[in-house]
C-alpha positions in Angstrom: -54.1 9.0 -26.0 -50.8 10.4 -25.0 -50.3 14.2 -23.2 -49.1 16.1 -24.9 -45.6 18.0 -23.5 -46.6 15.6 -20.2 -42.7 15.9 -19.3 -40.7 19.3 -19.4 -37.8 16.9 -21.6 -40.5 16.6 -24.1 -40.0 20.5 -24.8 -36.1 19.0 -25.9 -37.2 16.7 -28.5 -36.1 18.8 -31.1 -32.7 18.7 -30.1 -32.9 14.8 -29.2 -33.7 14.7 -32.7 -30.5 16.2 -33.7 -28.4 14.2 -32.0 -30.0 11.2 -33.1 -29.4 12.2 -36.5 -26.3 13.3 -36.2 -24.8 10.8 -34.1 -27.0 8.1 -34.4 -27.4 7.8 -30.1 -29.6 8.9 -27.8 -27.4 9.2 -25.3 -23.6 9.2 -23.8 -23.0 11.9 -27.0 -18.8 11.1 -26.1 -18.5 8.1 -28.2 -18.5 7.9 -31.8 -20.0 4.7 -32.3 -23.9 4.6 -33.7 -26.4 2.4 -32.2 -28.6 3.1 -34.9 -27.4 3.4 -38.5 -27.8 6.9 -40.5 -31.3 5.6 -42.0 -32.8 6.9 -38.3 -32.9 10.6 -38.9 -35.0 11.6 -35.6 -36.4 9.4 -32.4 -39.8 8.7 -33.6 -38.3 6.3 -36.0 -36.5 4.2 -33.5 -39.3 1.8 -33.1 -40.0 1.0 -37.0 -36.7 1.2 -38.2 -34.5 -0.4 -35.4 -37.7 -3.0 -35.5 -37.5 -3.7 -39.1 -34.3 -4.2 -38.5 -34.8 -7.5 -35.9 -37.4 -8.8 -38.4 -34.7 -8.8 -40.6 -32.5 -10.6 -38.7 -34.6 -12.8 -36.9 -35.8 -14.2 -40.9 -32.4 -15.2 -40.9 -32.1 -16.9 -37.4 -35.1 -18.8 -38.4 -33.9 -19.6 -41.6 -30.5 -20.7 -40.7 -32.0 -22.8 -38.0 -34.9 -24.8 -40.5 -31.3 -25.2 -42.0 -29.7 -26.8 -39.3 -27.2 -23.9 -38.8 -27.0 -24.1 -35.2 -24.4 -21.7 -34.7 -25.6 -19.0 -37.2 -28.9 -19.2 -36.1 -27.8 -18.2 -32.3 -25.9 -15.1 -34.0 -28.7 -13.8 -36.2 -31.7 -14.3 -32.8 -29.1 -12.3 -30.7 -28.5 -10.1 -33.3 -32.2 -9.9 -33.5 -32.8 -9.3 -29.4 -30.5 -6.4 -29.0 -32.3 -4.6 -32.0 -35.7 -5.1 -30.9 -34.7 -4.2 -27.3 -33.8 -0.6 -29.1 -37.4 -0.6 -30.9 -39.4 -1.3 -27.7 -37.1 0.8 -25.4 -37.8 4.0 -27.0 -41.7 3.8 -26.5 -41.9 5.0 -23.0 -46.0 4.7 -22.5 -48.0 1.9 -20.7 -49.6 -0.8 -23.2 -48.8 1.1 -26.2 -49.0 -1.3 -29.0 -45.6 -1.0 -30.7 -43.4 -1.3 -27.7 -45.4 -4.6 -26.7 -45.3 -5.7 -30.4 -41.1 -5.5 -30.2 -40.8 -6.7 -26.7 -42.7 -9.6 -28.0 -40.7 -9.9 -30.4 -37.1 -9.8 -28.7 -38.7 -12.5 -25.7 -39.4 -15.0 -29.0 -36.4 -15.0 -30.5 -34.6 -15.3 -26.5 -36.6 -18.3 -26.0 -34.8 -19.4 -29.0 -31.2 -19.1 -27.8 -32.2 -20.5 -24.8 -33.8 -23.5 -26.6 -30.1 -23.4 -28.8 -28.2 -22.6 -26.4 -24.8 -24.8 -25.4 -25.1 -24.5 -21.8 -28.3 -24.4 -19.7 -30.7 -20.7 -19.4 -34.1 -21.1 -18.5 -36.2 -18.2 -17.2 -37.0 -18.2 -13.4 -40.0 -16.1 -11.8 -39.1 -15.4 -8.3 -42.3 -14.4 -6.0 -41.8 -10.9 -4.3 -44.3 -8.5 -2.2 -47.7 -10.3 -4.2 -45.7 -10.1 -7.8 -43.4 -11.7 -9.5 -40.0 -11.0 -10.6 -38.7 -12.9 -13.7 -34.6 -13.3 -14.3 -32.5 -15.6 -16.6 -30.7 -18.2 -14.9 -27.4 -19.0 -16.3 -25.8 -22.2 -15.5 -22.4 -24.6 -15.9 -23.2 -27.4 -17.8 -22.6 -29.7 -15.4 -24.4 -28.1 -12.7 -22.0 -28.6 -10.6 -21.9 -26.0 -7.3 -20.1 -23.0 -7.5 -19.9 -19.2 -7.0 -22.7 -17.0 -8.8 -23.6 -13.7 -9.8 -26.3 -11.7 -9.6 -26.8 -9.2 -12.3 -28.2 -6.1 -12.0 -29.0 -4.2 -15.6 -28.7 -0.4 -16.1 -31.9 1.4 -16.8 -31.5 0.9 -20.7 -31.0 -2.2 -20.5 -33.3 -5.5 -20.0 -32.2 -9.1 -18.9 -32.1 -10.5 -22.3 -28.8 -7.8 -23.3 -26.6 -9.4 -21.1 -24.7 -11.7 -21.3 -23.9 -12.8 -25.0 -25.1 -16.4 -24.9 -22.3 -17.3 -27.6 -19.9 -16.6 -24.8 -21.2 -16.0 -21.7 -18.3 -14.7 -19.2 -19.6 -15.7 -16.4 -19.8 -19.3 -17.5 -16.8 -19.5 -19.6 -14.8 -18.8 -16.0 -17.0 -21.2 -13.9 -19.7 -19.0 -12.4 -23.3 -19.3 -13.0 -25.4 -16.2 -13.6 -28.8 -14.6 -12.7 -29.8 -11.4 -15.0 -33.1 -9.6 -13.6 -35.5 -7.4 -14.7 -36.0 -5.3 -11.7 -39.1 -2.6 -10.8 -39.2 -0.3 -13.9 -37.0 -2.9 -16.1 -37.8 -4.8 -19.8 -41.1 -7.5 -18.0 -41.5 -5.6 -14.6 -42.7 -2.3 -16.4 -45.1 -4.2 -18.9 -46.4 -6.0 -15.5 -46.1 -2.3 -14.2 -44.3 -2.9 -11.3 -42.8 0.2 -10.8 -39.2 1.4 -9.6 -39.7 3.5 -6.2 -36.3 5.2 -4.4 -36.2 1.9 -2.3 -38.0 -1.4 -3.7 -35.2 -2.4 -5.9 -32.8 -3.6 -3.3 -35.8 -5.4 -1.9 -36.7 -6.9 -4.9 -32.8 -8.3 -5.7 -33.2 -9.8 -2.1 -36.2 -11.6 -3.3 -34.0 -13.1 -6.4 -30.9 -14.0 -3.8 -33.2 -15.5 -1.5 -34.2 -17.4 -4.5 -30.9 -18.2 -5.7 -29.3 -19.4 -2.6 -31.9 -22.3 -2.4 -30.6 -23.4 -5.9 -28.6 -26.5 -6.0 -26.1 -25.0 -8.2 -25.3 -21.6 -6.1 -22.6 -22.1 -3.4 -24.4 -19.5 -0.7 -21.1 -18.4 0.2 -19.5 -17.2 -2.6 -22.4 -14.8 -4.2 -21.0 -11.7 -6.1 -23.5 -8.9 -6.7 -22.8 -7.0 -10.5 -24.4 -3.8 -11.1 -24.3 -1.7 -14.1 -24.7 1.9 -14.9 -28.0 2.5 -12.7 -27.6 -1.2 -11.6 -24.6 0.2 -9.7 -26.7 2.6 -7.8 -29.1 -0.5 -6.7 -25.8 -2.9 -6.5 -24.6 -0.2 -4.1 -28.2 0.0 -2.3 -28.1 -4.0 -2.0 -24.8 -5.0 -0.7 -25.5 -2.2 2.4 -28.7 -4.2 3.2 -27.8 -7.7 2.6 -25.0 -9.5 3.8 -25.5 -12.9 2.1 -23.2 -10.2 -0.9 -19.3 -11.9 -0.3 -18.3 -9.3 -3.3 -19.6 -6.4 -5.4 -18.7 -4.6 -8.6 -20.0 -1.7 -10.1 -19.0 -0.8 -13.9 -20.5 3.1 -15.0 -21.6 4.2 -12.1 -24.6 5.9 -11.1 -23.2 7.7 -7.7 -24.1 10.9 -5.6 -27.4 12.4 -6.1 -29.2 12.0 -9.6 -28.9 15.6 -10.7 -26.3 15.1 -14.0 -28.3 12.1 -15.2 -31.4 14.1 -14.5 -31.0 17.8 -15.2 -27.9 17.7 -17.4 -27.5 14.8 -19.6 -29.4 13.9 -22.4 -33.6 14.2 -21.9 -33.7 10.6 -22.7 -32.6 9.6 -18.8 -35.7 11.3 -17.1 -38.3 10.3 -19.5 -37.3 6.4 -19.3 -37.1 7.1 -15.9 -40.4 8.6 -15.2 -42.0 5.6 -17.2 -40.1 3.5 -15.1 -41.5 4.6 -11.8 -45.1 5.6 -12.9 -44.8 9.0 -12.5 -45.8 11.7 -15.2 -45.5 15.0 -13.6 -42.0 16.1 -13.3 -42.3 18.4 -10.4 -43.9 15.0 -8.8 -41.1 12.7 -9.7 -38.2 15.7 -8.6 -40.1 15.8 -5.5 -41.0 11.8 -4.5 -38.3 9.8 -6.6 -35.2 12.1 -7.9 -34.4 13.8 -4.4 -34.0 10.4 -2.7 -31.6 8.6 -5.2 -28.4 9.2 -3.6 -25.5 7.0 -2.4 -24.6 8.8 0.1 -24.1 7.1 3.4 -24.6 3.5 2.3 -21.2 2.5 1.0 -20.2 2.5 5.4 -23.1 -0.1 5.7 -21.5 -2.4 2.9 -19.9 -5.8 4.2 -18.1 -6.8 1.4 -15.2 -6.3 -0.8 -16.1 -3.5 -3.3 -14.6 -2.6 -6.9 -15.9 0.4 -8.5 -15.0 1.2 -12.1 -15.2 4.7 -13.4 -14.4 6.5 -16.5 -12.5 9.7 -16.0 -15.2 12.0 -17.7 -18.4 10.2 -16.9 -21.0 13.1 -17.5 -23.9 10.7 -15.0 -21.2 10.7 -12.5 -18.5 13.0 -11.9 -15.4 11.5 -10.2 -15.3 13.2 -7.8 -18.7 11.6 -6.1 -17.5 8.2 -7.3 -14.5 8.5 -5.0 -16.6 10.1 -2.2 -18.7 6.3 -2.3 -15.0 4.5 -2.5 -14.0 6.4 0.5 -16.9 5.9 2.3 -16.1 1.7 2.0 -14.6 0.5 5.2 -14.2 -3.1 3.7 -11.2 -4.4 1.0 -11.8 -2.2 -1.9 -10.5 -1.3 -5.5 -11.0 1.2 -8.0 -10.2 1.6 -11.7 -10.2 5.1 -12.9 -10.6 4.6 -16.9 -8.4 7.7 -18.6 -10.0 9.9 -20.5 -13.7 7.8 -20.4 -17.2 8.4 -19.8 -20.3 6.1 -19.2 -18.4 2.7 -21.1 -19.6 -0.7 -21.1 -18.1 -1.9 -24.1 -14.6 -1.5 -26.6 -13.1 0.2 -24.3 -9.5 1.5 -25.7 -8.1 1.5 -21.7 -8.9 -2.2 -21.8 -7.3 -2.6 -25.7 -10.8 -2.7 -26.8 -12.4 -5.4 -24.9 -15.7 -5.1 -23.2 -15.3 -4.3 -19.3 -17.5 -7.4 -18.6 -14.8 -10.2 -18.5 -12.2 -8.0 -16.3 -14.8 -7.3 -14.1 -15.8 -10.8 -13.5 -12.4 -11.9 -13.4 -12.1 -9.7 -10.1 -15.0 -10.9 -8.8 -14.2 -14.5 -9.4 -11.1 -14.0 -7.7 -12.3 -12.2 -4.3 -15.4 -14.9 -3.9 -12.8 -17.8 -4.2 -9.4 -16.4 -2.9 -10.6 -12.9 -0.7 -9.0 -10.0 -0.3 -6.9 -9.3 2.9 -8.4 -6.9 5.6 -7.2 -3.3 4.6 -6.6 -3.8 1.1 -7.1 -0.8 -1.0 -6.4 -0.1 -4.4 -6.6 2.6 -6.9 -5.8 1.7 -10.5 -5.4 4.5 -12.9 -6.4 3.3 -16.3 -4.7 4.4 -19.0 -6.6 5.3 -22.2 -4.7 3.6 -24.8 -1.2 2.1 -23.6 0.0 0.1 -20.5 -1.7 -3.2 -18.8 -5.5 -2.4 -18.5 -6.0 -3.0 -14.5 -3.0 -4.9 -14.2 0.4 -3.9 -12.6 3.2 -3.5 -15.2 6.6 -5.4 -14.8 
């Protein structure tokens, strides 16, 4: 039996609720697109709605594969994942049974694009301090080897949202990929392996020291991609490990962790408190929040560095992001998206693509060509005309 009010944020569930019915997010309130559709009036009905929803969908996968409908079938299980990945991630309590229910749910139908899938996935389990940290391997078809990446998901995210297995980025540009679920993250959290301020750069050396025993990995050109709160660990990982020949961060997560925390949406510290074990907020300000900074480590990174930022980011203002980029002493680059916040995807800088394929078109680029000593470059974005992160003629 749950607390009740065990988190101060829970006090702001009536606004939560407005905003989820309002404009169908729980979070990053600047864009206009709904992750949920208008039938989700207030949070509590994220988990039957959003899950009805994949049951939906995942009728059809299995349908359309009985069928023979290779192609449809992938669509409608991925389809499928990303809503039961909403259904489970709103239940933020250990062993609740709804939230294992979903996530049961969304790891079925993954085993099922894998098991369609046109290029080889398989899921690796990579031992680390007396647990076990499960990924998804990515590969070329021909297993040939050749540079990889390792993936690092935000905190709303789990291993099976990225990448879309109908066209994978990293594959289609000749890189294999390895997506993990970290301390706190999608499998980790139901194992209860917990997120502290420091075991997740330990636990994504685990996964490299994995990965660079692989056949398919060339050692020597491994990229490191972090995402949202990934780019906080990405950050944390690339000053400790030098095995990193490139790192990108997309949405950052820089500075200290009071915006995400204390000003953003009340979803951020809930998720996180689950994530880390910890159920008294004056506990979790006091022996997780006050030590998640950046500041410091981007002088102990090795390797060439992008950093891409949206303008208005409300989890990071700018001005911290380009604190971390001046801290970088190695060849470094930095897109500044006009006029954007906390983006991942349709981004109207980038004509409405997803920042995931410019991003690993950078980093294929520095782990097979480098960037000279010195380099440094700061790209202003802009929102809707010009050349993305390209120079114009």
């Amino acid at each position: 039996m749950k607390l009740a009010n065990e988190r101060r944020r829970d006090e702001q569930a009536w606004l939560l609720d407005m905003m989820v019915k309002f404009t169908g997010r729980v979070q990053n309130f600047a864009y206009d697109e709904r992750d949920f559709p208008p039938e989700v009036k207030s949070y509590a009905m994220i988990p039957k709605l959003m899950g009805r929803q994949g049951m939906h969908q995942e009728a059809i996968a299995r349908g359309a594969e009985r069928a023979g409908h290779r192609d449809t079938a992938l669509e409608a299980y991925w389809r499928a994942v990303n809503s039961y990945h909403f259904a489970q991630h709103a239940v933020y309590y250990d062993d609740h049974p709804v939230k294992l229910r979903w996530y049961q749910r969304l790891s079925d139908c993954y085993d099922r694009i894998i098991a369609l899938s046109d290029y080889p996935m398989e899921r690796v389990e990579v031992p680390w301090e007396g647990k076990s940290i499960q990924g998804i391997f990515h590969c070329l078809p021909d297993r040939r080897k050749a540079p990889t990446v390792l993936f690092l998901p935000g905190m709303d995210m789990v291993k099976e949202r990225f990448p879309d297995p109908r066209a994978n980025p990293a594959v289609r540009r000749g890189m294999n990929l390895l997506v993990m679920d970290g301390p706190g993250q999608g499998i980790s959290n139901l194992r209860k392996i917990r997120v502290t301020p420091d075991n997740y750069e330990r636990a994504a050396s685990a996964v490299i020291d994995y990965l660079v025993k692989r056949p398919e990995v060339d050692p020597e050109r491994l990229g490191l991609f972090g995402v949202s709160m990934g780019s906080f660990w990405g950050v944390k990982t690339a000053a400790r490990d030098s095995r990193i020949k490139a790192l990108a961060t997309l949405a950052s997560c820089f500075g200290t962790k009071t915006a995400i925390f204390e000003q953003a949406s009340p979803r951020f510290k809930r998720v996180f408190m689950y994530m880390a074990g910890v159920h008294s907020e004056e506990e979790f300000d006091r022996t997780v929040a006050v030590h998640m900074s950046t500041g410091g480590y981007g002088r102990q990174i090795r390797c060439p560095t992008l950093v891409v930022q949206g303008e208005f980011d409300p989890l990071t203002p700018l001005e911290d992001a380009e604190e971390l980029f001046e801290e970088l002493q190695v060849p470094k680059e930095m897109w500044v998206m006009e006029d954007d916040f906390h983006g991942l995807w349709r981004l109207h800088g980038l004509g409405g693509m997803d920042a995931f394929g410019f991003v690993l078109d950078w980093l294929k680029d520095v782990l097979e060509k480098g960037l000279p000593q010195g380099y440094r470059r700061v790209k202003q974005v802009p929102l809707k005309t010009g050349a993305g992160p390209y120079d114009e003629l």
